[in-house]
BADREN-706250 format. One record per residue (C-alpha): residue in three letters; residue number from 0; x, y, z. Coordinates in Angstrom, 1 decimal. Layout:
BEGIN
- res_n_x_y_z
- ala_NUM_X_Y_Z
...
//
This chain:
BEGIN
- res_n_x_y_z
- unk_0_6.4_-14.2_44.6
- unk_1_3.3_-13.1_43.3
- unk_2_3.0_-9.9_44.4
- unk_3_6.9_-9.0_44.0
- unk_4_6.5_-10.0_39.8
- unk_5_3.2_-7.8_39.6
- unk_6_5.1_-4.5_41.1
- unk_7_7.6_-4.9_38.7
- unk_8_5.4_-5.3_35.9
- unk_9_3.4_-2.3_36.5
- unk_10_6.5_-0.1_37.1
- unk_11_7.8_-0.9_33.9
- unk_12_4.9_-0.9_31.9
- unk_13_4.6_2.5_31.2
- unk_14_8.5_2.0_29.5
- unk_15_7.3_-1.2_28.0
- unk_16_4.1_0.1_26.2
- unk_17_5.8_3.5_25.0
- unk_18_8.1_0.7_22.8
- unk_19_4.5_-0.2_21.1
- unk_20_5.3_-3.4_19.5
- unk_21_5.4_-7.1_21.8
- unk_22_8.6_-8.1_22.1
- unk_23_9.1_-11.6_22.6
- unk_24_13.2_-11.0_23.9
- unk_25_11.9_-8.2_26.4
- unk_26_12.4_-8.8_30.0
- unk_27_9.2_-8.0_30.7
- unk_28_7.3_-9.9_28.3
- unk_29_9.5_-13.0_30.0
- unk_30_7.7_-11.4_33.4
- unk_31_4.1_-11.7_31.8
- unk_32_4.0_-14.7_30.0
- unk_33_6.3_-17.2_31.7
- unk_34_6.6_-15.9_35.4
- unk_35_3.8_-14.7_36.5
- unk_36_1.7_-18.1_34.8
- unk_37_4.4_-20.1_36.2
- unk_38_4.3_-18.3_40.1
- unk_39_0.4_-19.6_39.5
- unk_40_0.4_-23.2_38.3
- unk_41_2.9_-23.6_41.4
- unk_42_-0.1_-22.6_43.5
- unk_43_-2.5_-24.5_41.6
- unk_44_-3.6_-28.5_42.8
- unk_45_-3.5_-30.6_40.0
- unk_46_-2.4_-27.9_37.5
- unk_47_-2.6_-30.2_34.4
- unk_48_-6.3_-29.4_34.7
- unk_49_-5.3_-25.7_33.4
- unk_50_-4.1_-23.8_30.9
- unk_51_-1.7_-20.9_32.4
- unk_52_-1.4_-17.5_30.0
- unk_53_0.0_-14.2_31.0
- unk_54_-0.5_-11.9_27.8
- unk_55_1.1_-8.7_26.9
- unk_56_-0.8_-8.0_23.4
- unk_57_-0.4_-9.4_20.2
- unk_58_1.5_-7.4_17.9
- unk_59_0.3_-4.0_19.4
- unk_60_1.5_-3.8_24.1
- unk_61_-1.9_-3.9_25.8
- unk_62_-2.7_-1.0_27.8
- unk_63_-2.8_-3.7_30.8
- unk_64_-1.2_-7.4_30.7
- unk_65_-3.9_-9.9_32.0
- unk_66_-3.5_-13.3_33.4
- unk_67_-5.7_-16.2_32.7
- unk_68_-6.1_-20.0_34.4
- unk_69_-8.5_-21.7_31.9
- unk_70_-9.7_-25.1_33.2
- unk_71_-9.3_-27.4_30.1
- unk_72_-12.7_-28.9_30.4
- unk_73_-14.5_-25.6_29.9
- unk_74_-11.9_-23.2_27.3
- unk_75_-8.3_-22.9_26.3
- unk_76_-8.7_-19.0_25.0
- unk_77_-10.3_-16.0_26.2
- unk_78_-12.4_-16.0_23.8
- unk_79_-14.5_-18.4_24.7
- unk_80_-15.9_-20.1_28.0
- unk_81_-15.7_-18.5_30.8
- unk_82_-11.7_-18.5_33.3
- unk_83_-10.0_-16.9_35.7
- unk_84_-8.3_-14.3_35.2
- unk_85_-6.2_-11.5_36.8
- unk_86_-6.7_-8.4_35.1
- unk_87_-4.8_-5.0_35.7
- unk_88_-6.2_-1.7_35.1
- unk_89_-5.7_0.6_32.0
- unk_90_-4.2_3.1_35.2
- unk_91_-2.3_0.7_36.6
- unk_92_-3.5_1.4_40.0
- unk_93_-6.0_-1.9_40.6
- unk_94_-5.8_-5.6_39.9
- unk_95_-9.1_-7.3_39.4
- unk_96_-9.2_-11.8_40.1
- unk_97_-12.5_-12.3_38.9
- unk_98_-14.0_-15.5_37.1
- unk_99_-15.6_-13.9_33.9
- unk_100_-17.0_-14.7_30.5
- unk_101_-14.6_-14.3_27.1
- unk_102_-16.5_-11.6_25.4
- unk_103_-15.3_-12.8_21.9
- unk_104_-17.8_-15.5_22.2
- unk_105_-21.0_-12.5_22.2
- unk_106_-19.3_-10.5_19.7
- unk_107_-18.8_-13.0_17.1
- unk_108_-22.8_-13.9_18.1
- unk_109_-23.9_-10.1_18.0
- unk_110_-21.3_-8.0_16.9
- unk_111_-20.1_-5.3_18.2
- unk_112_-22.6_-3.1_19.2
- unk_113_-25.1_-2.3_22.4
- unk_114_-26.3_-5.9_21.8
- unk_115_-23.7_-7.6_22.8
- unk_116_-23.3_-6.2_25.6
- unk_117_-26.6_-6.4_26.9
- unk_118_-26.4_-9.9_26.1
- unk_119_-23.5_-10.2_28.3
- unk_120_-25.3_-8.4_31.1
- unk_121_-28.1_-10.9_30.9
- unk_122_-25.3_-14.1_30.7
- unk_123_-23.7_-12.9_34.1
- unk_124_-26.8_-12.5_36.0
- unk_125_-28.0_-16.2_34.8
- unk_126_-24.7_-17.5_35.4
- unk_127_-24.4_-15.6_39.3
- unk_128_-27.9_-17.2_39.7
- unk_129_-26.7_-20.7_38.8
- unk_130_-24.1_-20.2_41.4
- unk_131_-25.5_-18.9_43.7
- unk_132_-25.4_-22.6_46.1
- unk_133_-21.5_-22.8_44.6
- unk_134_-20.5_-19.4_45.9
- unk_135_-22.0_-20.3_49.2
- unk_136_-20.6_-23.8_49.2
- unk_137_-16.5_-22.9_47.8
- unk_138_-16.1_-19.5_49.5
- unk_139_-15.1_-18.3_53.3
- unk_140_-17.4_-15.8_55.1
- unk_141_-15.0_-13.0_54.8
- unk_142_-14.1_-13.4_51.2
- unk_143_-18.0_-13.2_50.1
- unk_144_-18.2_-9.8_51.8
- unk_145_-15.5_-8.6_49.9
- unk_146_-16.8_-10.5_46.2
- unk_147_-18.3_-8.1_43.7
- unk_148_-21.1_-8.9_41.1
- unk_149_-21.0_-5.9_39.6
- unk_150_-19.4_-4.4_36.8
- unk_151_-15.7_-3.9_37.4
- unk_152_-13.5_-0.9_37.0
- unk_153_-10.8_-1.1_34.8
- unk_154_-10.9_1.5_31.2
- unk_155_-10.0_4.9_31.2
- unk_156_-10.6_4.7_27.1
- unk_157_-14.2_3.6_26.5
- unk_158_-13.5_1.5_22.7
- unk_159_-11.1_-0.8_24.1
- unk_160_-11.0_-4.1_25.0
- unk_161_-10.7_-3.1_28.9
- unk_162_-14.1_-1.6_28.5
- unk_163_-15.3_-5.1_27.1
- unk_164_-13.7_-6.8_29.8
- unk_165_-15.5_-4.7_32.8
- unk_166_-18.8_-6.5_31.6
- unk_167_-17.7_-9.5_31.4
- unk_168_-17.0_-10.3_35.7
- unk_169_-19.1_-12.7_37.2
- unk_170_-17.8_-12.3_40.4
- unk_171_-14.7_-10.1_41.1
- unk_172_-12.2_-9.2_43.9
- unk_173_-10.3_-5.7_43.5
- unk_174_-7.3_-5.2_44.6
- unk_175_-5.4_-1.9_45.2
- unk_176_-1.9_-2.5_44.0
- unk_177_-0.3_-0.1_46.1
- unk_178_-1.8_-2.4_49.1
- unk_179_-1.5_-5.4_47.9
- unk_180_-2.1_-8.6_50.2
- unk_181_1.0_-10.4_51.8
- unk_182_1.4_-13.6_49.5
- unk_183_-0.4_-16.2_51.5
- unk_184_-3.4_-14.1_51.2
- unk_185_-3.1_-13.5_47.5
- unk_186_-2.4_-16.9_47.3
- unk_187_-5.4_-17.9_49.9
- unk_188_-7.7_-16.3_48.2
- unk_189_-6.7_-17.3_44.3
- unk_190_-7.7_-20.8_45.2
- unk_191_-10.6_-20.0_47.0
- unk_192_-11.6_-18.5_43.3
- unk_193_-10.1_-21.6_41.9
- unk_194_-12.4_-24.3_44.0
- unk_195_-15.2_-22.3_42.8
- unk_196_-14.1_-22.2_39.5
- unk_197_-13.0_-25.8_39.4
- unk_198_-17.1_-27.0_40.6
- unk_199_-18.2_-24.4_37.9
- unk_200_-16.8_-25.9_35.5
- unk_201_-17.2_-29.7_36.5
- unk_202_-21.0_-29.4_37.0
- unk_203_-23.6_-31.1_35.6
- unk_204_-26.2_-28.5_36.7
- unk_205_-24.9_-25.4_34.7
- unk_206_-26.1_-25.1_31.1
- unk_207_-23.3_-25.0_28.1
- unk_208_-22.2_-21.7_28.3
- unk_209_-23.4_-21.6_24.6
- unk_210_-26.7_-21.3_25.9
- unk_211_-25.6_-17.8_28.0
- unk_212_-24.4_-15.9_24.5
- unk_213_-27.4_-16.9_23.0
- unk_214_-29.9_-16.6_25.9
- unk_215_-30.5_-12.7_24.8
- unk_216_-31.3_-13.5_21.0
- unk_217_-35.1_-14.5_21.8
- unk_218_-35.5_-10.4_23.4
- unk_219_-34.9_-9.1_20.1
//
């Protein structure tokens, strides 16, 4: 269950990351990159669409493991494209579903700098206004009054890659993991995120999302 592999992920990470190094023979890397992806695609419709990745770091732990559902047609990374993705907090106190942009795809446009991520500010408006008919169309009443568009909470240190990845959220659901949902919800309301996804990414209406990194370029 879901919910059950997540718990014991975050109360061993603290043991996990003070180790510094990935290890591929750990028990919990096993949790992060072959449980909890596989506890997904069982949820997942036609999950040969997908690409399923839990990630605990490379080379160096993450502060946070994240956990990605990348529909083939649009990106098979997180750098690129835009996903789902489940992402835990640097505190380990909130878990974040959100569909969001890979930020590597502005850096390597920008760089690293206040650019970039204005550039992504300006991508996830454009995109939420693209939506807009999708959102209304995929998701139930009560899940749109709980769906943020706002930048999401998730670095307590500023230069790392959580702080990217609190721009990136086109829309969001935060979770308190300490209250966590009974698993039909969690499970409920991951495909809700998945339909939208899913017409997202098969629409003809939506520009490449190319265009959305380099949308910014003509403002400066």
């Amino acid at each position: 269950m879901l919910n059950t592999l997540l718990l014991q992920i975050v109360s061993g990470w603290p043991e996990y990351l003070a180790t510094k190094k990935v290890d591929r023979d750990s028990p919990m890397h096993q949790l992060v990159v072959d449980a909890v992806p596989g506890e997904l695609r069982s949820w997942t419709p036609d999950p040969d669409q997908f690409k399923f990745v839990g990630s605990d770091g490379q080379g160096n732990i993450t502060l946070a493991p994240w956990f990605g559902v990348f529909h083939r047609q649009i990106t098979e990374t997180a750098q690129d494209g835009y996903y789902i993705v489940y992402l835990v907090s640097q505190d380990l106190e909130r878990l974040v579903l959100e569909i969001g942009f890979g930020y590597t795809q502005f850096e390597r446009v920008f760089g690293k700098n206040k650019k970039m991520l204005q550039a992504l500010d300006v991508a996830v408006v454009k995109m939420q206004q693209s939506c807009l008919q999708m959102l209304e169309d995929q998701i139930s009443s009560e899940l749109k009054s709980r769906i943020n568009s706002e930048p999401i909470r998730l670095a307590d240190k500023q230069n790392s890659v959580h702080a990217n990845y609190e721009k990136c959220g086109i829309y969001s659901l935060t979770y308190e993991l300490d209250a966590l949902p009974n698993e039909q919800s969690l499970r409920e309301e991951f495909l809700e995120f998945l339909q939208l996804y899913t017409v997202m990414a098969e629409s003809l209406l939506l520009p490449e999302v190319g265009d959305y990194a380099l949308e910014g370029i003509k403002d400066w």
